[in-house]
PDB file of N, CA, C and O in Angstrom:
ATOM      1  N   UNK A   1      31.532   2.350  15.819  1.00  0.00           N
ATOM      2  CA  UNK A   1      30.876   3.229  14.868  1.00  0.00           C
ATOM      3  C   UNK A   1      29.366   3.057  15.028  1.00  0.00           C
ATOM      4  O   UNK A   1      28.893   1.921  15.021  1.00  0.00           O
ATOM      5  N   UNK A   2      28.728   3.936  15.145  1.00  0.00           N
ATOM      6  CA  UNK A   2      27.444   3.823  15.529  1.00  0.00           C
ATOM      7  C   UNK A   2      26.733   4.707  13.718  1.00  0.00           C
ATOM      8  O   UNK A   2      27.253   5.501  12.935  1.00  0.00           O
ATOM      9  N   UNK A   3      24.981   3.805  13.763  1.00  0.00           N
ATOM     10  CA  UNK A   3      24.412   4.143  12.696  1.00  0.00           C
ATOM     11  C   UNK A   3      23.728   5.307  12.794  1.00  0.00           C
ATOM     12  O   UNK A   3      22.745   5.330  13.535  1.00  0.00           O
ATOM     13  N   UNK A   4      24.210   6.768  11.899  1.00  0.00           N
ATOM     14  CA  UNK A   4      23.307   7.697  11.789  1.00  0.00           C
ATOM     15  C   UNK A   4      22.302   7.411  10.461  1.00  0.00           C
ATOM     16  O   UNK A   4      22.812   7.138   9.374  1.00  0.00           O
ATOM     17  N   UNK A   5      20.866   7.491  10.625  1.00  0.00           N
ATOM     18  CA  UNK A   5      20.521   8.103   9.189  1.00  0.00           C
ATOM     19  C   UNK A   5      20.562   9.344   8.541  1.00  0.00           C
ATOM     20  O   UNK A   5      20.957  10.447   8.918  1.00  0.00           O
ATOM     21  N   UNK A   6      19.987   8.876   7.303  1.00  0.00           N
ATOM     22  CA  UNK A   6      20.153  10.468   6.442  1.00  0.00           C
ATOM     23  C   UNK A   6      18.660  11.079   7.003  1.00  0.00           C
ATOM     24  O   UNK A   6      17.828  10.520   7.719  1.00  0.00           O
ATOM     25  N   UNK A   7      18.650  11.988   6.600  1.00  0.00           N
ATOM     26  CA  UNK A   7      16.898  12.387   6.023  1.00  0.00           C
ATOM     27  C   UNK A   7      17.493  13.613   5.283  1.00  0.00           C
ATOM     28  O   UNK A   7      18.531  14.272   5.345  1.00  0.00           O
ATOM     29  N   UNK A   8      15.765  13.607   4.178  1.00  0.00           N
ATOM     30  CA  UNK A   8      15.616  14.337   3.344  1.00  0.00           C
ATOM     31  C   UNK A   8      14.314  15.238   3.664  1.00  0.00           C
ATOM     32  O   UNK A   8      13.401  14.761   4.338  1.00  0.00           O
ATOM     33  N   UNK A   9      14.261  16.461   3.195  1.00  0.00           N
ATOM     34  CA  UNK A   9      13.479  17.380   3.705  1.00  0.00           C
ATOM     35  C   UNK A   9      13.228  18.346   3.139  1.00  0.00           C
ATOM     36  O   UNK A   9      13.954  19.334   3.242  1.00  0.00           O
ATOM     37  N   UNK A  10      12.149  18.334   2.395  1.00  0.00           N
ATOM     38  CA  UNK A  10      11.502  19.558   1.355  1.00  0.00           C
ATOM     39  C   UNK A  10      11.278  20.725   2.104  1.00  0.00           C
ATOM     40  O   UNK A  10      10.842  20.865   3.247  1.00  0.00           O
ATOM     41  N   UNK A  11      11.792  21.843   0.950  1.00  0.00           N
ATOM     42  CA  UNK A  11      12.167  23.297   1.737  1.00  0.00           C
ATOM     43  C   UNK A  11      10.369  23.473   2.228  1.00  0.00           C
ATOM     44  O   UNK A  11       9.864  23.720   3.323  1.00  0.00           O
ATOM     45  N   UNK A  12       9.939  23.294   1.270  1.00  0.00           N
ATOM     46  CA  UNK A  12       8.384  23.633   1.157  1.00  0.00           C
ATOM     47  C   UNK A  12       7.514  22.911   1.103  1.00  0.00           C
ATOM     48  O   UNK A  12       7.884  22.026   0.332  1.00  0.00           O
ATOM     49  N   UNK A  13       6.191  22.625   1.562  1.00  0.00           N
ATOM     50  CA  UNK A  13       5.586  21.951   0.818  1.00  0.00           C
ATOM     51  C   UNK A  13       4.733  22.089  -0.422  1.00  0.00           C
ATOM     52  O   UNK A  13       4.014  21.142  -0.738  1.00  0.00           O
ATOM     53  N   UNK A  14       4.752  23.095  -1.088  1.00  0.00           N
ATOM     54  CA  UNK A  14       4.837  23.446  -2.232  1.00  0.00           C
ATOM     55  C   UNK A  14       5.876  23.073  -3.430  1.00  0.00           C
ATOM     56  O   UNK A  14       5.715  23.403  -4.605  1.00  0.00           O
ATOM     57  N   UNK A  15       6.956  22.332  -2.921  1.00  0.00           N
ATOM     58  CA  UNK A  15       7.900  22.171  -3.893  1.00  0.00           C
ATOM     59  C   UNK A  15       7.226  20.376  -3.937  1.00  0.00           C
ATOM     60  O   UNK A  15       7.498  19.913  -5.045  1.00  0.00           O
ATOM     61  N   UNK A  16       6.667  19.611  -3.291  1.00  0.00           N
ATOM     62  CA  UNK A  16       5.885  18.570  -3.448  1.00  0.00           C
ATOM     63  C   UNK A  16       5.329  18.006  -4.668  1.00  0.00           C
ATOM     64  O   UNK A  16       4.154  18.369  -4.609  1.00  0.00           O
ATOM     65  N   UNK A  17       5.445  17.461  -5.540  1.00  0.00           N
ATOM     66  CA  UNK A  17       4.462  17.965  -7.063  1.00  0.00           C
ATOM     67  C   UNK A  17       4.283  16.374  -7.648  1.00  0.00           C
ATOM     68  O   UNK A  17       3.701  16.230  -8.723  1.00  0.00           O
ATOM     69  N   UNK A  18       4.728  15.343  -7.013  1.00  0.00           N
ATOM     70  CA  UNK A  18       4.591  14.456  -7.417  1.00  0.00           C
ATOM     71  C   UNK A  18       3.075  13.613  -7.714  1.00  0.00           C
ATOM     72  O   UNK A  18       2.117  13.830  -6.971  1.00  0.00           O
ATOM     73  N   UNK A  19       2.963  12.537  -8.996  1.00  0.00           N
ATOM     74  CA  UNK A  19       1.520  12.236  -8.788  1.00  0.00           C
ATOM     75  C   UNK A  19       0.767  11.561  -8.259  1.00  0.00           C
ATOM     76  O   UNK A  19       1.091  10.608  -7.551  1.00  0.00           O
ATOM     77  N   UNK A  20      -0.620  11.987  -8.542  1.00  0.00           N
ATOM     78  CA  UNK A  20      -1.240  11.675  -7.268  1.00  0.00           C
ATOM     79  C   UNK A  20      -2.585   9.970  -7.564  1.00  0.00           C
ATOM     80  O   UNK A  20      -3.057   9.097  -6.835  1.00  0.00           O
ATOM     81  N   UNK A  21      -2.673  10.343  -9.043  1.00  0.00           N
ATOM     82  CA  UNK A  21      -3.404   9.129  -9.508  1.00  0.00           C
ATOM     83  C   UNK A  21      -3.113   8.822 -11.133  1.00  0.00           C
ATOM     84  O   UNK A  21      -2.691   9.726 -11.855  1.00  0.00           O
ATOM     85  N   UNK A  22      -3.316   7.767 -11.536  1.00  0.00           N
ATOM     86  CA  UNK A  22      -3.022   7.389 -12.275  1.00  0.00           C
ATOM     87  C   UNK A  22      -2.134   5.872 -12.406  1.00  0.00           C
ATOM     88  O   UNK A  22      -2.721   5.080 -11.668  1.00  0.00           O
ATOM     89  N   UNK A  23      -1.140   5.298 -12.960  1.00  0.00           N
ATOM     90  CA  UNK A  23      -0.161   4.376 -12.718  1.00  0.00           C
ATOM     91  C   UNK A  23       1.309   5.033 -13.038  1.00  0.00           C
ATOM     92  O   UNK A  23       1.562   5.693 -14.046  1.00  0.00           O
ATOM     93  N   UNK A  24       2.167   4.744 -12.051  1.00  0.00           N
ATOM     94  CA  UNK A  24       3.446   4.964 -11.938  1.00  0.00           C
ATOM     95  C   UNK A  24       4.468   3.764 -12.014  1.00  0.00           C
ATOM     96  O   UNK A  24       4.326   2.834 -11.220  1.00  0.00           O
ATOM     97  N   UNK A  25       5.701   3.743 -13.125  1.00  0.00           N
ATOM     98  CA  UNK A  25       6.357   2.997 -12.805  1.00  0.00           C
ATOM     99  C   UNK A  25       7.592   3.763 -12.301  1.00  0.00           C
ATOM    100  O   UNK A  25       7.758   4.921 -12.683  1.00  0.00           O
ATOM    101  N   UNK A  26       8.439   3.198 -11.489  1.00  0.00           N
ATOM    102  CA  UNK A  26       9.703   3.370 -11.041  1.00  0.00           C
ATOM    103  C   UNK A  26      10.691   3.217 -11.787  1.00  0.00           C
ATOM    104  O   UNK A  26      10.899   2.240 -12.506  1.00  0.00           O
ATOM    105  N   UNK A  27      11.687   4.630 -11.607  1.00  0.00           N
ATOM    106  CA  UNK A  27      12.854   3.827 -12.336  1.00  0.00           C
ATOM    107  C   UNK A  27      13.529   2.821 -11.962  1.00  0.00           C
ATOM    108  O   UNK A  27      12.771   2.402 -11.088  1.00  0.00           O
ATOM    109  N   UNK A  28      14.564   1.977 -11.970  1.00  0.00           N
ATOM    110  CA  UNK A  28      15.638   1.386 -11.997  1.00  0.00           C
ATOM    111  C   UNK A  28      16.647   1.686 -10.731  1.00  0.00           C
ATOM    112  O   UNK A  28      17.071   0.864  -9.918  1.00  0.00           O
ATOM    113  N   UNK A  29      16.884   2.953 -10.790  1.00  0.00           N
ATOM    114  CA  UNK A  29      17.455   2.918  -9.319  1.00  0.00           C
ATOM    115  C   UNK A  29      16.465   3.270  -8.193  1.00  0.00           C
ATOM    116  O   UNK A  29      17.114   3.690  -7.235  1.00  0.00           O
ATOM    117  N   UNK A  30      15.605   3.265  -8.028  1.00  0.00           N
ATOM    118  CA  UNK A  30      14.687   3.119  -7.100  1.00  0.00           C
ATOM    119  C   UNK A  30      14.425   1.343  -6.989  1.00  0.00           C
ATOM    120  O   UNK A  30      14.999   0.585  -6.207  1.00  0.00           O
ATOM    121  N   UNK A  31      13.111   0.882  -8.291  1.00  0.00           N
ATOM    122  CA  UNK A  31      13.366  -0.865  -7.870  1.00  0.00           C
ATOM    123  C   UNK A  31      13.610  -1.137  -8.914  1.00  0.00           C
ATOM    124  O   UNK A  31      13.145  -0.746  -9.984  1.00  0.00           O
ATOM    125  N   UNK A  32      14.752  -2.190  -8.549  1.00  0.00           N
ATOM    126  CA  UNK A  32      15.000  -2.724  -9.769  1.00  0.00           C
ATOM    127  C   UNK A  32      14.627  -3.688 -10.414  1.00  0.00           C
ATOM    128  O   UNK A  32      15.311  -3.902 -11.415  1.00  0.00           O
ATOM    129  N   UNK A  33      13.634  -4.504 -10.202  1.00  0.00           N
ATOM    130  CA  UNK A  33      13.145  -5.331 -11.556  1.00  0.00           C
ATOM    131  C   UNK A  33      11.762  -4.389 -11.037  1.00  0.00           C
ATOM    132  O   UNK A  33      11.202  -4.905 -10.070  1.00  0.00           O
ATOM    133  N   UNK A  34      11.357  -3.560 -11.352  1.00  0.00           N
ATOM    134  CA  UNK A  34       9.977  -3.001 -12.110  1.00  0.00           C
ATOM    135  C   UNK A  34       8.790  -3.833 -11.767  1.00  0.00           C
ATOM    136  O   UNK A  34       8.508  -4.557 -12.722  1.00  0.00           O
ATOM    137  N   UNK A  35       8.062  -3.980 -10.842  1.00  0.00           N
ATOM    138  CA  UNK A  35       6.967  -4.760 -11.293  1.00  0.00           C
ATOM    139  C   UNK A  35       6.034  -4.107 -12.104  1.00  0.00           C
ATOM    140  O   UNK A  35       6.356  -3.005 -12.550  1.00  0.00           O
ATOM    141  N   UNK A  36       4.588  -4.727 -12.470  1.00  0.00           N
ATOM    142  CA  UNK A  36       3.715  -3.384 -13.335  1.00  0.00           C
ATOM    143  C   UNK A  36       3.520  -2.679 -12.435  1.00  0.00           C
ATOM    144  O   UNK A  36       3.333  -2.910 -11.240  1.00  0.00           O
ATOM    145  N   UNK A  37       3.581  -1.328 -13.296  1.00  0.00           N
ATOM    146  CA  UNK A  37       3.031   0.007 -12.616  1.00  0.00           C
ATOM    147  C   UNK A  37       2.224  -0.188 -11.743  1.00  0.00           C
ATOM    148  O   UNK A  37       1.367  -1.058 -11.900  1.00  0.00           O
ATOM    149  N   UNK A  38       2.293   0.674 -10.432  1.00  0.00           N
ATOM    150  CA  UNK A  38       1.746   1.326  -9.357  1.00  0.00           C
ATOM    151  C   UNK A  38       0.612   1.712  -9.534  1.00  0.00           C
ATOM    152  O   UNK A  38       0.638   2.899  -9.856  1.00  0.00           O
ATOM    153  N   UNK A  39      -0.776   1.156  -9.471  1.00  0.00           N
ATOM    154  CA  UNK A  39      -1.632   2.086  -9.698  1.00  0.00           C
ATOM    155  C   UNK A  39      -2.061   3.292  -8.448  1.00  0.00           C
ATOM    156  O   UNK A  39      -2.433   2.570  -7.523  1.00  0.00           O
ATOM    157  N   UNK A  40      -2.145   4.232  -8.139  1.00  0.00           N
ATOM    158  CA  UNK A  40      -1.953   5.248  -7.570  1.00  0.00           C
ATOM    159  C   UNK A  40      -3.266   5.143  -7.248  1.00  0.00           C
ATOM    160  O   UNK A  40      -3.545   5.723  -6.199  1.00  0.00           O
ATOM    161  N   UNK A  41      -4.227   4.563  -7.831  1.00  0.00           N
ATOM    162  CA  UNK A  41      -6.021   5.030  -7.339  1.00  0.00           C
ATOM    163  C   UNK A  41      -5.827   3.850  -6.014  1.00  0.00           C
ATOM    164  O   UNK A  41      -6.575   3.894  -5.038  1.00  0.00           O
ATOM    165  N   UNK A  42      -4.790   2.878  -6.136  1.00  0.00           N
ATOM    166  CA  UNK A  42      -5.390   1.601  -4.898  1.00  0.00           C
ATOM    167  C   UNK A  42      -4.237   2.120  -3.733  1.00  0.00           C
ATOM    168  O   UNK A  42      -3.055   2.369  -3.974  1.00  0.00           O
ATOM    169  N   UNK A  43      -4.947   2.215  -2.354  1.00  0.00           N
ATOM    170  CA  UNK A  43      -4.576   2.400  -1.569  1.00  0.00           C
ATOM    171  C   UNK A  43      -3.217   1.929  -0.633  1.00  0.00           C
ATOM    172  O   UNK A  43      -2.572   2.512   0.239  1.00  0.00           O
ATOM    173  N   UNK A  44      -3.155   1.091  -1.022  1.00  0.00           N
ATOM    174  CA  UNK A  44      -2.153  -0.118  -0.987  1.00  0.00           C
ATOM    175  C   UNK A  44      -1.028   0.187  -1.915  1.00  0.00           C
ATOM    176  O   UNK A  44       0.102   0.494  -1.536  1.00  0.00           O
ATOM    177  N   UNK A  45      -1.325   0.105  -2.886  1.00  0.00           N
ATOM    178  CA  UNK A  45      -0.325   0.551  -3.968  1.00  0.00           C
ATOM    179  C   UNK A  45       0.358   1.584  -4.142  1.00  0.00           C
ATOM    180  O   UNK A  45       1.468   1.698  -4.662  1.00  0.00           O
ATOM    181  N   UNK A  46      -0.575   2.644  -3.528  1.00  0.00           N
ATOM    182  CA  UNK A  46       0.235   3.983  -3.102  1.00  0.00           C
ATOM    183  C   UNK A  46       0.988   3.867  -2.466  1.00  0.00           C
ATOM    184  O   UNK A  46       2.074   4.290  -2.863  1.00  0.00           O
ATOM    185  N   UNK A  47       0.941   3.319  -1.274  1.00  0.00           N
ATOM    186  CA  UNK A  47       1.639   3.391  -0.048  1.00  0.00           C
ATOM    187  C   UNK A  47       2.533   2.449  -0.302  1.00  0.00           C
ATOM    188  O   UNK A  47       3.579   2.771   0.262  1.00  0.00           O
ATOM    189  N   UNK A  48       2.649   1.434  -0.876  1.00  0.00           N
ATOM    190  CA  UNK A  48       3.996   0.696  -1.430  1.00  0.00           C
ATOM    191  C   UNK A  48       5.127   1.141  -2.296  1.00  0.00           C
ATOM    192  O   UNK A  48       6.282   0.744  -2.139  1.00  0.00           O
ATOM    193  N   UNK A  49       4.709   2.063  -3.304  1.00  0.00           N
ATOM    194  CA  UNK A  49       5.191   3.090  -4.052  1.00  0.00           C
ATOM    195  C   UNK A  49       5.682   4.003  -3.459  1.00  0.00           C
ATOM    196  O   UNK A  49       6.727   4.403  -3.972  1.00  0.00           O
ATOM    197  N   UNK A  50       5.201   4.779  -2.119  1.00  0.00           N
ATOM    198  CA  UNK A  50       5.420   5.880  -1.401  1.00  0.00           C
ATOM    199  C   UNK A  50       6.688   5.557  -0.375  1.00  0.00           C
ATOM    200  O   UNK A  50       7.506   6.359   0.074  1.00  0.00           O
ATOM    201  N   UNK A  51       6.579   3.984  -0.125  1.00  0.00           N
ATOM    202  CA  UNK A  51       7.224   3.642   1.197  1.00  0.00           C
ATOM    203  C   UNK A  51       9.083   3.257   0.231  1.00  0.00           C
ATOM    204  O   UNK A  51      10.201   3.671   0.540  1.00  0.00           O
ATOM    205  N   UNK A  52       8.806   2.664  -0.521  1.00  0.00           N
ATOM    206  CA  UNK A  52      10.142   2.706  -1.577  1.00  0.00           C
ATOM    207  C   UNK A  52      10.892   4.149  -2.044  1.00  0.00           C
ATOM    208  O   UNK A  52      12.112   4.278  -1.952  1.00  0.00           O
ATOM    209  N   UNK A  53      10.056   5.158  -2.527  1.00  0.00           N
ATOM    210  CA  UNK A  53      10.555   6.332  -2.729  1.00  0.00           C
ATOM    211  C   UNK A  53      11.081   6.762  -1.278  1.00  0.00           C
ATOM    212  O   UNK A  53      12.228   7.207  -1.237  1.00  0.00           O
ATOM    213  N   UNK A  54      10.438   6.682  -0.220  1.00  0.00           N
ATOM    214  CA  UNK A  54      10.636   7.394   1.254  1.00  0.00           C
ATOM    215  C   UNK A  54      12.321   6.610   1.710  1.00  0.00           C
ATOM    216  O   UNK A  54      13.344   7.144   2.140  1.00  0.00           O
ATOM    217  N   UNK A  55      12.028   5.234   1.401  1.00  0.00           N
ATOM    218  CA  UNK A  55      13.189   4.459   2.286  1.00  0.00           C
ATOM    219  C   UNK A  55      15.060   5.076   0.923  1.00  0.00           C
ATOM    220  O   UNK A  55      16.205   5.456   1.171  1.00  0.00           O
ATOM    221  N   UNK A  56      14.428   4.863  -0.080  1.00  0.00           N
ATOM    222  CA  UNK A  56      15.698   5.692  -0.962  1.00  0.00           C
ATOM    223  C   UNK A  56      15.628   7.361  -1.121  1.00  0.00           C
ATOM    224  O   UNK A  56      16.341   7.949  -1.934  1.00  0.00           O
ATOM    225  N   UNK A  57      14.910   7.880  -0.458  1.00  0.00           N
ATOM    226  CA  UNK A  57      14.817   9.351  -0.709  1.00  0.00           C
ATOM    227  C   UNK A  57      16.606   9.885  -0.225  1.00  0.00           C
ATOM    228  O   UNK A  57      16.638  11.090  -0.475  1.00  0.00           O
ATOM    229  N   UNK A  58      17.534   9.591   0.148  1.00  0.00           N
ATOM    230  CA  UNK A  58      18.379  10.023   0.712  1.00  0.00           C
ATOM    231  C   UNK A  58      19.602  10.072  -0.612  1.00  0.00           C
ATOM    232  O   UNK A  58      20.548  10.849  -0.745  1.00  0.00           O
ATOM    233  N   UNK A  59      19.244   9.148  -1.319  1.00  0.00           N
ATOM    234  CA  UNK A  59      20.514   8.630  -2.300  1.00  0.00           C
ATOM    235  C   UNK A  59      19.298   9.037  -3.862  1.00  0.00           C
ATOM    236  O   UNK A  59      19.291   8.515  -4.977  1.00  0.00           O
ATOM    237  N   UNK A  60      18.661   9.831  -3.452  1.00  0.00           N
ATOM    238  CA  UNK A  60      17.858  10.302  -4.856  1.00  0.00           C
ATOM    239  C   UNK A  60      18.785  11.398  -5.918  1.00  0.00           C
ATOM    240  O   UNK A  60      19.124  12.582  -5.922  1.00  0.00           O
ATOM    241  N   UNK A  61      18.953  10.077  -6.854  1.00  0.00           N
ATOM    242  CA  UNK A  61      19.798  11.590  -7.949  1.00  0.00           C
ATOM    243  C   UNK A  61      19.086  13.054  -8.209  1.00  0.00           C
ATOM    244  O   UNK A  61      19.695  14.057  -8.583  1.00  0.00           O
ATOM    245  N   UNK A  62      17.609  12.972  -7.923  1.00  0.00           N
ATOM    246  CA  UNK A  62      16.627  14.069  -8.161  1.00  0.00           C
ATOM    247  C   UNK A  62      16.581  14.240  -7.188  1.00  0.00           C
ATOM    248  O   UNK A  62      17.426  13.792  -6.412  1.00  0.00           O
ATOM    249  N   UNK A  63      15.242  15.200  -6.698  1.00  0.00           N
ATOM    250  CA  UNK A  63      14.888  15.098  -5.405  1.00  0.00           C
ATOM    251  C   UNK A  63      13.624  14.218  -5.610  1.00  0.00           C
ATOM    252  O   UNK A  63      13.080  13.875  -6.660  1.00  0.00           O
ATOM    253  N   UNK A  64      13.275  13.921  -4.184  1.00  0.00           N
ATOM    254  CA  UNK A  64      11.958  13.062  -3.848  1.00  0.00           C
ATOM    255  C   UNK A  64      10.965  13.953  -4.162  1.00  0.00           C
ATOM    256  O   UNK A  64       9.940  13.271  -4.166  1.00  0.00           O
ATOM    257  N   UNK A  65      10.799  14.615  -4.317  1.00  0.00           N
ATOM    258  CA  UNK A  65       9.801  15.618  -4.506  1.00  0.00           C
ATOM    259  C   UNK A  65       9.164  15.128  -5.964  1.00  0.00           C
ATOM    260  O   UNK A  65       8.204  15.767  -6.395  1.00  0.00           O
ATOM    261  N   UNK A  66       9.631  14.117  -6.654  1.00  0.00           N
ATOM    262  CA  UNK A  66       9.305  14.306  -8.242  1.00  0.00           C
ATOM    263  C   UNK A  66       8.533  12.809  -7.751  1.00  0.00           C
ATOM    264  O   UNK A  66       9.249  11.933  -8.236  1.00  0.00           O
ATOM    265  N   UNK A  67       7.672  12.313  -7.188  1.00  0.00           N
ATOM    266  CA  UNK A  67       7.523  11.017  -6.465  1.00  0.00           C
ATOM    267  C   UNK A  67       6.335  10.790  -5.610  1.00  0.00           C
ATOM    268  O   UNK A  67       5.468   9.950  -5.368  1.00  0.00           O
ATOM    269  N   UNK A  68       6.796  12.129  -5.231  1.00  0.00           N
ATOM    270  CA  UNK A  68       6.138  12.393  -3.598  1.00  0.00           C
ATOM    271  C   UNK A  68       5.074  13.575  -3.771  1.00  0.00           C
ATOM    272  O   UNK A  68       5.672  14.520  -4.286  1.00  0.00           O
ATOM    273  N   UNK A  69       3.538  13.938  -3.511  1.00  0.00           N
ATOM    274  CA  UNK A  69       3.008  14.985  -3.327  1.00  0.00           C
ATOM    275  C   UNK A  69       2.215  15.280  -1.841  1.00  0.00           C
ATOM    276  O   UNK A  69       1.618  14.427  -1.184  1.00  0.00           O
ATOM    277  N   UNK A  70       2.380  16.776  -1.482  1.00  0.00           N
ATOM    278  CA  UNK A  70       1.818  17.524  -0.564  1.00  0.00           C
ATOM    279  C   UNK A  70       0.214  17.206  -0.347  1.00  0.00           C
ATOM    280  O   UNK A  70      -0.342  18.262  -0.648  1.00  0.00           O
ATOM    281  N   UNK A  71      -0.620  16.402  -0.028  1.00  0.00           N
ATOM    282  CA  UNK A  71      -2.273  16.758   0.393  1.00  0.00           C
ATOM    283  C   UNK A  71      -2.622  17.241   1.316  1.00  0.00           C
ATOM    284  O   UNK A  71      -3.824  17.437   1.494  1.00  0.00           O
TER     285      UNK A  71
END
């Protein structure tokens, strides 16, 4: 048995809408013990936030799109 992945893939990038600054926490099925919120202004923090939503985007009860935005 060999490993396929999933991927996920916004029709648009307009359907993108997620935010862009501020602090974000995650739910629960994304990470589960929560650290404090994400602050979205530090560069780093984005991309740690971004790279968690990206690696579960496949098994998202929503879509990634609520997470994730278009620049």
């Amino acid at each position: 048995m060999s490993y396929t992945p999933s991927f996920v893939v916004a029709d648009s990038l307009d359907d993108l809408h997620g935010p862009t600054t501020g602090e974000v926490t995650l739910p629960n099925h994304l990470l589960w013990n929560p650290p404090d919120p994400f602050d979205l202004d530090d560069d780093k923090e984005l991309c740690a936030m971004l790279r968690i939503v990206l690696r579960a985007a496949h098994s998202l009860p929503n879509s990634p799109s609520t997470w994730i935005v278009a620049v």
